[in-house]
C-alpha positions as CSV (number, residue, x, y, z in Angstrom):
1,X,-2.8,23.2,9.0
2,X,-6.1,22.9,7.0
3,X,-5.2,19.6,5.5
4,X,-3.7,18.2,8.6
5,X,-7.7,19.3,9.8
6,X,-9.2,17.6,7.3
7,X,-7.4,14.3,7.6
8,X,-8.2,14.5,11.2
9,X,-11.8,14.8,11.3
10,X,-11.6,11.8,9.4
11,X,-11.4,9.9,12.5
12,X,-14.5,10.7,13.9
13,X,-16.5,10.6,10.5
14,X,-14.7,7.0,9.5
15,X,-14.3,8.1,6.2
16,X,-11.4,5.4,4.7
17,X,-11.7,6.8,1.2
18,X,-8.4,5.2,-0.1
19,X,-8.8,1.6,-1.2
20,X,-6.2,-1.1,-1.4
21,X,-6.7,-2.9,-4.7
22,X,-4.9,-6.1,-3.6
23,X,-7.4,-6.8,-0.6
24,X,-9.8,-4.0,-0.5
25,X,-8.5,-2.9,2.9
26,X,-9.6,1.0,3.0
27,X,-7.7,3.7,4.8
28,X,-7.9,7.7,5.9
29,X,-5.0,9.0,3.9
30,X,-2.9,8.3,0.8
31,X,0.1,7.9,3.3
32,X,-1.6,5.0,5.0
33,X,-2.4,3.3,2.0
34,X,1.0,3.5,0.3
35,X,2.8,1.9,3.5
36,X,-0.2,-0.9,3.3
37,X,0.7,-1.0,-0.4
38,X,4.3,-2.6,0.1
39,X,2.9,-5.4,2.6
40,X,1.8,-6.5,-1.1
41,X,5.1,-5.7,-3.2
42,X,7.4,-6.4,-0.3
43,X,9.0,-3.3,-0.5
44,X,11.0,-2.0,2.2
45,X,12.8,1.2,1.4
46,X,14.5,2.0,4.8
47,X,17.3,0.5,5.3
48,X,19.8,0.9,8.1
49,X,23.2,1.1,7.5
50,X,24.9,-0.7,10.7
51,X,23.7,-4.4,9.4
52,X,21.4,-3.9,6.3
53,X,18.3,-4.7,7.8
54,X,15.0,-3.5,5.6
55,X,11.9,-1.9,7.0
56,X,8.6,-0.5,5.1
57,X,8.4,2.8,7.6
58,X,10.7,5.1,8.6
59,X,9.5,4.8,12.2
60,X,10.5,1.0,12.7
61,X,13.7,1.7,10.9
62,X,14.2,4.6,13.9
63,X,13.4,2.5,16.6
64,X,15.6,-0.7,15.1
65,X,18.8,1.8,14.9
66,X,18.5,1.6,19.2
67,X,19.1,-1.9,19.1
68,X,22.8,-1.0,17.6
69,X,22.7,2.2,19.7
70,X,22.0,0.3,23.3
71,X,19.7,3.2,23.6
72,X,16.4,2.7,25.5
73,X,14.5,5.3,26.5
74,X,11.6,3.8,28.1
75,X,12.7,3.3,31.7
76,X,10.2,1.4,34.4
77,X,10.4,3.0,38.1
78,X,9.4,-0.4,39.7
79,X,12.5,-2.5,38.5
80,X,14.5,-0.8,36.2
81,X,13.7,-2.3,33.1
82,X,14.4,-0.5,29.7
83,X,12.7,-0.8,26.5
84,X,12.8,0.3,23.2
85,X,9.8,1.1,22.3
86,X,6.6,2.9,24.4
87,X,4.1,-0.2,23.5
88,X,6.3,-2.1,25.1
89,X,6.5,-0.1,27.8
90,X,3.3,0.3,28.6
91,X,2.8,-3.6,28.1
92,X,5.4,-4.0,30.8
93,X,3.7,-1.9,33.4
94,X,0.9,-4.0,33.7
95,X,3.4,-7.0,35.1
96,X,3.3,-4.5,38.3
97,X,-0.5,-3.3,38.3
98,X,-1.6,-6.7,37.9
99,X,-4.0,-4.6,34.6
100,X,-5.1,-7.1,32.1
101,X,-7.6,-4.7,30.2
102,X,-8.3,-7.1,26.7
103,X,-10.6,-10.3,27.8
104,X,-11.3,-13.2,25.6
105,X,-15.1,-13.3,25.6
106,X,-14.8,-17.1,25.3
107,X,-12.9,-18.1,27.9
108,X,-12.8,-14.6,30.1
109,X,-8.9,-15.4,30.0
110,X,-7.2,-12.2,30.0
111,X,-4.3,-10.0,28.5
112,X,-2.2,-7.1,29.2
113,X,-2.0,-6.0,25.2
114,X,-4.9,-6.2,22.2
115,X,-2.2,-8.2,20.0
116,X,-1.7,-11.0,22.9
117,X,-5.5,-11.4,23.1
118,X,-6.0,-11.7,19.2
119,X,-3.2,-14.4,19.2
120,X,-5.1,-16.6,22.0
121,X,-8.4,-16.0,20.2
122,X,-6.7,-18.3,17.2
123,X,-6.8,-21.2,20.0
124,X,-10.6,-21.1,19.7
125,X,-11.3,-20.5,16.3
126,X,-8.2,-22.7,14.9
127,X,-7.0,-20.5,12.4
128,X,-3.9,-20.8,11.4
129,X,-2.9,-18.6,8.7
130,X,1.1,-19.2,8.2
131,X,2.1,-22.2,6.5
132,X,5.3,-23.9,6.3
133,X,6.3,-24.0,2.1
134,X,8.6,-27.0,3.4
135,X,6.4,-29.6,4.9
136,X,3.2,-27.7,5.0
137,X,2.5,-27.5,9.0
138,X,0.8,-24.2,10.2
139,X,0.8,-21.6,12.4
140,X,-0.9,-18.9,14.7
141,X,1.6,-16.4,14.2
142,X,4.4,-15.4,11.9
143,X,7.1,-15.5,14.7
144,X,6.1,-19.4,14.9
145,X,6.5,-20.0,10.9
146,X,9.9,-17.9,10.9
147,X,11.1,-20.1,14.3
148,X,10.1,-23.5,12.6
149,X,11.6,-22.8,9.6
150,X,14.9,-22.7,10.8
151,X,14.5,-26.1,11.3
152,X,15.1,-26.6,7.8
153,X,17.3,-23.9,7.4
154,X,19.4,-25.0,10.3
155,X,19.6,-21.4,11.4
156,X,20.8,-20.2,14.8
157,X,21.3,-16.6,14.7
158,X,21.3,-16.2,18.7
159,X,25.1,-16.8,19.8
160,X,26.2,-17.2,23.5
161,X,29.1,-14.8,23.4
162,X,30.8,-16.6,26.4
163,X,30.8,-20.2,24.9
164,X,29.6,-19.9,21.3
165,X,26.6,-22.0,21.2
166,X,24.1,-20.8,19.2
167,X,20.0,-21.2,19.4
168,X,17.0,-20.7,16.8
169,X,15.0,-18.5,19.7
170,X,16.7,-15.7,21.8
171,X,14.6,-17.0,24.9
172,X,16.5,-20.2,24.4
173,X,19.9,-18.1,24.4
174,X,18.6,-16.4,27.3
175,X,17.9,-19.3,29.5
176,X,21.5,-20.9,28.4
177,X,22.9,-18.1,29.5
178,X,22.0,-18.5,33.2
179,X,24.2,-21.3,32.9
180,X,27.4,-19.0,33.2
181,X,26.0,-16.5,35.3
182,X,24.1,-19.5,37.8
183,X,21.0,-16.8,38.2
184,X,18.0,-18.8,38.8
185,X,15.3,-16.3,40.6
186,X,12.4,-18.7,40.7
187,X,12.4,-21.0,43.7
188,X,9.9,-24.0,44.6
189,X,8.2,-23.0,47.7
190,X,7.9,-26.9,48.5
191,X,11.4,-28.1,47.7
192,X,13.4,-24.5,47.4
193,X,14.9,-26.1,44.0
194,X,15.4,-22.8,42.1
195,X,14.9,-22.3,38.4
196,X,16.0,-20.2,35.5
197,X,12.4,-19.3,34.1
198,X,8.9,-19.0,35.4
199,X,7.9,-21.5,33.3
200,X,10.0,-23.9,34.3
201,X,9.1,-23.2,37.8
202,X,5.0,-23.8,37.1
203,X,6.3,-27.0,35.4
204,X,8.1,-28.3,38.3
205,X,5.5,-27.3,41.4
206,X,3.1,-29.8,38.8
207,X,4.9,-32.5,40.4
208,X,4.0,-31.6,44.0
209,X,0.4,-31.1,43.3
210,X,0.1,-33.9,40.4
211,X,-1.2,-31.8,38.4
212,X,-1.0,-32.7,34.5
213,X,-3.3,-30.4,32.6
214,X,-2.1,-31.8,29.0
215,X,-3.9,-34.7,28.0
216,X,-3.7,-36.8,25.1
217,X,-7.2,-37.5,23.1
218,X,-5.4,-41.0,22.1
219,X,-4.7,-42.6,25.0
220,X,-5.3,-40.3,27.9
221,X,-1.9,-40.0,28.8
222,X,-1.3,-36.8,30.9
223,X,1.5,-34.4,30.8
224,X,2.8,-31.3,32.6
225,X,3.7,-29.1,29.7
226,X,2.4,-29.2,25.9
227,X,6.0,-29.9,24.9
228,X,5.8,-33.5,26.4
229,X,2.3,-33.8,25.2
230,X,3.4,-33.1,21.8
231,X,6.7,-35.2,21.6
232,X,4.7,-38.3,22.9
233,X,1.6,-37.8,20.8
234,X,4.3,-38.8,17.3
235,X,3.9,-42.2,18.8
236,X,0.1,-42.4,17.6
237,X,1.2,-40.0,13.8
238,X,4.1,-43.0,13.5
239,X,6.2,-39.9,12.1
240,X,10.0,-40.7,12.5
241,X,11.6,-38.5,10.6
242,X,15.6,-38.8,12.0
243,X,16.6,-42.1,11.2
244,X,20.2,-43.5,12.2
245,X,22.8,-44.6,9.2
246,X,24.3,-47.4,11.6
247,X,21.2,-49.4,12.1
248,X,18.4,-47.8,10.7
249,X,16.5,-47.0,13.6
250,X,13.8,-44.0,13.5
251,X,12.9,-41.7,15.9
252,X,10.3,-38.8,16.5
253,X,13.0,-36.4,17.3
254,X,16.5,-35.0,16.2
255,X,18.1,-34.7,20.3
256,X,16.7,-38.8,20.6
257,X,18.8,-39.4,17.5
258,X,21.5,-37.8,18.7
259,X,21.3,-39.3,22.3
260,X,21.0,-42.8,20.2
261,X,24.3,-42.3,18.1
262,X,26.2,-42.0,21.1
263,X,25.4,-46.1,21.5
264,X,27.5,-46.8,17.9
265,X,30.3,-44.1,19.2
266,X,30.8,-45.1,22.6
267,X,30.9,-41.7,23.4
268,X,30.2,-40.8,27.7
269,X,29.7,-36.4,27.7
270,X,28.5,-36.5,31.1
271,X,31.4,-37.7,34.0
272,X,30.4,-38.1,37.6
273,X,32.9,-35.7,39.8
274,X,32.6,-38.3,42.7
275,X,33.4,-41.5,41.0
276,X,34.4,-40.8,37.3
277,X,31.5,-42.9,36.4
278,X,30.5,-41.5,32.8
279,X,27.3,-41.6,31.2
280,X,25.3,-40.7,27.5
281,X,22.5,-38.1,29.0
282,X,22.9,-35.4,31.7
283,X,19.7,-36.6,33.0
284,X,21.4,-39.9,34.2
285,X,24.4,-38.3,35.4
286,X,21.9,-35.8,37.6
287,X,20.1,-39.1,38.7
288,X,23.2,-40.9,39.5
289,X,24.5,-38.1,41.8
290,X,22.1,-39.6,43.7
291,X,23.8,-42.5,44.8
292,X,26.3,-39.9,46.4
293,X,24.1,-37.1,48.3
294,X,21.4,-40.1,48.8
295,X,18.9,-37.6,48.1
296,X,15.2,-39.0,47.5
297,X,13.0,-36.2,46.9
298,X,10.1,-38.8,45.3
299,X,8.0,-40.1,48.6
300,X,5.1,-41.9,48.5
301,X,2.2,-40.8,49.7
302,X,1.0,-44.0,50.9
303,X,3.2,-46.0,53.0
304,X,6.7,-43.0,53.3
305,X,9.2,-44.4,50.9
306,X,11.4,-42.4,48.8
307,X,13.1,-43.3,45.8
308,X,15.8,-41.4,43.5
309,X,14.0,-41.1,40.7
310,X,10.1,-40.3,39.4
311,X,10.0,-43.6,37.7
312,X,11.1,-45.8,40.8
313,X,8.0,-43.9,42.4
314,X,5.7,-44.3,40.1
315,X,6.4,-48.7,39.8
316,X,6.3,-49.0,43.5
317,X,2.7,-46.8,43.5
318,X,1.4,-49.8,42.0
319,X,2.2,-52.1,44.8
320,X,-0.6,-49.9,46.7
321,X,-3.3,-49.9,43.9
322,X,-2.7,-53.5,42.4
323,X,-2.4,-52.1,39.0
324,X,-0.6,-54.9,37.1
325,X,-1.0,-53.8,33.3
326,X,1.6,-56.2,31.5
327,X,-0.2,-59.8,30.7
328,X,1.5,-62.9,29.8
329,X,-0.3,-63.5,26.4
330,X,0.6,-67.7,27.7
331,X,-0.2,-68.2,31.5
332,X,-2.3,-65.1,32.4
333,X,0.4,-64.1,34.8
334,X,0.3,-60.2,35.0
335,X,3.0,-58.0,36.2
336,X,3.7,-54.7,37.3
337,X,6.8,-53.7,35.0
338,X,7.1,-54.3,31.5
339,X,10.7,-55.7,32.1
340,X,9.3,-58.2,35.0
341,X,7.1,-59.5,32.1
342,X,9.7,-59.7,29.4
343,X,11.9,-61.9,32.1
344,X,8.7,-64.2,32.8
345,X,8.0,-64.8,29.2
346,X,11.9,-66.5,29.2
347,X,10.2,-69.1,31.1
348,X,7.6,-70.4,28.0
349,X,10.4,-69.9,25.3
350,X,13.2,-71.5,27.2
351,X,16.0,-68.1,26.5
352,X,18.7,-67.6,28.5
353,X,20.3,-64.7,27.7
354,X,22.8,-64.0,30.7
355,X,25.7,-66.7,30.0
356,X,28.8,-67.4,32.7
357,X,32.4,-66.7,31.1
358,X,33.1,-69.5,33.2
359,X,31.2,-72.5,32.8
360,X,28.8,-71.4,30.1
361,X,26.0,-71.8,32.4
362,X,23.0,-69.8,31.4
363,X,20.3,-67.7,33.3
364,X,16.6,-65.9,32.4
365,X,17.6,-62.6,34.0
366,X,20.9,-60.6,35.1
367,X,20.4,-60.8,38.9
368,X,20.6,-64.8,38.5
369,X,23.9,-64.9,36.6
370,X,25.2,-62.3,39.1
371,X,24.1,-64.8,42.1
372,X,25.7,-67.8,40.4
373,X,29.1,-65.7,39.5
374,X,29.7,-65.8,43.3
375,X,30.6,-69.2,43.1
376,X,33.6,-69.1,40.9
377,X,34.9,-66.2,43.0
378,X,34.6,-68.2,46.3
379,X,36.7,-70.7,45.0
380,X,39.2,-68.3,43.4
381,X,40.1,-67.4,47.8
């Protein structure tokens, strides 16, 4: 009882006697510093017996052994949410209360736990103290180096258990798996379009206000999330690391690589339940479906008209401001669409791509052959 005394009034005198000799980190007790000790050696003598996992403390090895338990004692009254551990817990409360007691003192942004404010605080100060051995990029946290990593490991130790597809994040597991049970709790006030995850939802309601708080210092091109800003800004870096073995073609991105492949293989995943039309990306099947519900949720502001699709939108806008960005370099004729250009330029250099199986007569642009093609099959009736 008298030592337990002792090592308690330690607390209030801040006496840290026992010195790590590796970083000079000081601590109250011997016990403390020992446990420090093996962030140094690596040594993690708890092990637990269901899957070998290692810990340095006794404690984390307890409160791993729930995971293979299913235990969780830590129960919220407000939605029924369990959890393993009490930091968590306590963490989770605050989604209720609205509490965020830790506030960054350079941006007054605030958190509901100390470790989720010293993560932000990296953003101002820049520090990031976990490097990639493999190609050297950094990171705020060690979750972030051990996700990257399995980039190069090709690691993906989250498995769907009703399909088998596995993920190298378990919110990336969780997400899929609203594709089987069709649970999507967040819905667009505006449109009543319903998503999986919040942040998806935030995402989406960007394209009702406009809103596209990610900005590139390059070329001030705006995005809604930092995953679009980050994709397009390779396009400055030149970095194309997946390059195609068919025709040597490089891209910033392993899914573009493999959306690209599927040109050489012919290969059509995505098949239209209406017309058996088939198609490379889900994206152009979802636009396609389209053409069948003849829904057009992008309406200009301006003048009414809808289109299908954000990009349709986005062309005619600049019908309404004039905006004509693509010059020819040899008449000074500008145009609104880099393809309009591209066709216009056929003009100076004489190419005729579009030829008739027919009579061999050529044409600048696909429309034009289509137009002429009507005259052979008038005089096939």
């Amino acid at each position: 009882m008298e030592a337990k005394r002792i090592t308690h009034q330690k607390v209030h005198t801040g006496k840290k006697p026992y010195q790590c000799s590796e970083c000079d980190k000081t601590f109250s007790t011997k016990g403390e510093l020992i446990i420090h000790e093996r962030v140094h050696t690596g040594e993690k003598p708890f092990r637990c017996s269901e899957c070998g996992k290692t810990f340095t403390q006794k404690g984390g090895l307890n409160t791993h052994k729930m995971i293979h338990t299913g235990k969780r004692p830590y129960q919220c009254s407000e939605c029924d949410k369990a959890f393993i551990q009490k930091d968590h817990f306590i963490v989770h409360k605050m989604t209720h209360t609205g509490e965020k007691p830790y506030q960054c003192s350079e941006c007054d942004k605030a958190f509901t736990s100390k470790s989720y404010l010293i993560r932000h605080q990296k953003i101002h100060t820049g520090e990031k103290s976990y490097q990639c051995s493999e190609c050297g990029k950094a990171f705020t946290t060690k979750r972030e180096l051990i996700t990257h990593q399995r980039v190069h490991t090709g690691e993906r130790p989250y498995q769907c258990s009703e399909c088998n597809k596995a993920y190298k994040t378990k919110s990336n597991l969780i997400f899929h798996q609203m594709n089987h049970t069709g649970k999507k709790r967040y819905e667009c006030s505006e449109c009543k379009k319903a998503f999986a995850e919040k942040r998806e939802l935030i995402s989406h309601q960007m394209i009702h206000t406009g809103e596209r708080p990610y900005e590139c210092s390059e070329c001030d091109k705006a995005y809604t999330d930092k995953k679009g800003l980050n994709r397009h800004q390779k396009i400055h870096i030149e970095e194309k690391p997946y390059e195609c073995s068919e025709c040597d073609k490089a891209f910033t991105q392993k899914s573009c690589l493999i959306r690209h492949r599927r040109i050489h293989t012919g290969e059509k995943l995505y098949q239209c339940s209406e017309c058996d039309k088939a198609f490379t990306e889900r994206h152009t099947l979802f636009r396609h479906t389209r053409v069948h519900t003849r829904e057009k949720p992008y309406k200009c502001s301006e003048c009414g008209k809808a289109f299908a699709c954000k990009s349709y939108l986005i062309t005619h806008q600049k019908i309404h401001t004039g905006e004509k960005l693509y010059q020819c370099s040899e008449c000074d004729k500008a145009f609104i669409v880099k393809t309009s250009l591209t066709t216009h330029q056929r003009v100076h250099t004489g190419e005729k791509p579009y030829q008739c199986s027919e009579c061999d007569k050529a044409f600048t642009n696909n429309a034009g052959l289509i137009h002429h093609q009507r005259i052979h099959t008038l005089q096939l009736q």
